[in-house]
C-alpha positions, -999 to +999 in steps of 0.1 A: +417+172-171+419+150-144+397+123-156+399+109-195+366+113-208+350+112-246+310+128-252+317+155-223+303+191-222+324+222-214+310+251-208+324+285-189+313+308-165+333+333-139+362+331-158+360+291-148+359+262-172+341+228-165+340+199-175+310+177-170+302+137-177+311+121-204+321+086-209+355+066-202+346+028-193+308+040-186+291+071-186+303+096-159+291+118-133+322+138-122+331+167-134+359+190-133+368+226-131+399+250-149+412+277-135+434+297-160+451+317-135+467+292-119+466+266-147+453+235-130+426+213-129+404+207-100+374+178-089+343+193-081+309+174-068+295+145-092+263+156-110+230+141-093+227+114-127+258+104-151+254+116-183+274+117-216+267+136-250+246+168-234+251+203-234+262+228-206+259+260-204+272+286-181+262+320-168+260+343-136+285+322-121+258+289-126+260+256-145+233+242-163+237+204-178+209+192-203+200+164-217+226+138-230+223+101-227+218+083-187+222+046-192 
């Protein structure tokens, strides 16, 4: 990953992996995106609210965060 980061959630969807918040010196609202084909990590848009230990899951090429802890 681009970005060190603890209590993050990875999740995959069209053959894509992200990863999403966390924390690293306060909670995050980056997240980042795998692409196995060409083996490289990539910054996508921040999430609307920084969040670390939540979930994501992915499906029909969509992300959905939940939960976690904001502050």
């Amino acid at each position: 990953m681009l970005t060190p980061r603890t209590k993050l959630a990875v999740a995959q969807t069209g053959g894509l992996v992200y990863a999403t918040g966390g924390y690293y010196s306060g909670i995050l609202s980056s997240a980042e995106v795998f692409n196995s084909i060409n083996n490289s990590w990539a910054s996508i848009a921040d999430m609307p609210v920084a969040r670390q230990s939540h979930s994501a899951v992915g499906g029909d090429w969509r992300l959905y965060v939940l939960g976690g802890h904001c502050s």
